[in-house]
C-alpha positions, -999 to 999 in steps of 0.1 A, spaced: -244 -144 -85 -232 -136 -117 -196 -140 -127 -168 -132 -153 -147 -165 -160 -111 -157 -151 -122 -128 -128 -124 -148 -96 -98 -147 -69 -100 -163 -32 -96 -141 -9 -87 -151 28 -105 -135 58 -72 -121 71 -72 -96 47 -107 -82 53 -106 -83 93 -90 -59 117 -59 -71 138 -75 -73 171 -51 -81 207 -73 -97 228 -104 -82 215 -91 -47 212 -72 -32 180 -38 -40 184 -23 -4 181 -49 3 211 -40 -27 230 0 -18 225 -1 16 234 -27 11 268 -4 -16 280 28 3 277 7 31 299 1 6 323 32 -12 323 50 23 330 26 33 356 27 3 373 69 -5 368 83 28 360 62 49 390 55 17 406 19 25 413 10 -12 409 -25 -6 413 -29 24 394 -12 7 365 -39 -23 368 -69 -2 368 -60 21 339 -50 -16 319 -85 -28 328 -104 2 320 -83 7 289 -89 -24 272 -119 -31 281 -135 3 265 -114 -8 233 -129 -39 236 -160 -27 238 -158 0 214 -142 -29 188 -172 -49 194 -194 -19 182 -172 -9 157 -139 -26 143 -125 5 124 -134 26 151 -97 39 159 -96 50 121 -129 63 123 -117 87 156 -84 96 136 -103 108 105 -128 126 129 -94 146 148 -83 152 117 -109 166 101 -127 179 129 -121 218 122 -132 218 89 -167 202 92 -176 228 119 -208 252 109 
């Protein structure tokens, strides 16, 4: 690979990969367990508030694996979602 002398940086891998909790992106993984943690201690359905944590995450998880920018990806798609329409 080619390069200019004096145009060379290091760049760490933090600043290329997604923030990930647990697998999942961590605005996903915040927002899923605060849904969980107020099913299960605010209505106290304890079990309704474990199942929607475990289904939660692990479709972000999942998705994540497929796709790390997926949750930007589904913004921009709500977002622009009227005007791309035939």
């Amino acid at each position: 690979m080619n390069s200019i002398n004096g145009f060379e940086i290091p760049l760490h891998r933090s600043l290329t990969e997604p923030i990930l909790m647990g697998g999942a992106p961590r605005t996903v993984a915040i927002i899923n367990g605060t849904l969980a943690a107020a099913l299960g201690l605010g209505l106290q359905l304890w079990f309704a508030g474990a199942i929607v944590w475990i289904i939660g995450h692990g479709a972000a998880v999942y998705a994540a694996r497929k796709d790390p920018a997926f949750m930007e990806v589904l913004v921009r798609h709500v977002r622009h979602k009227g005007a791309l329409t035939c």
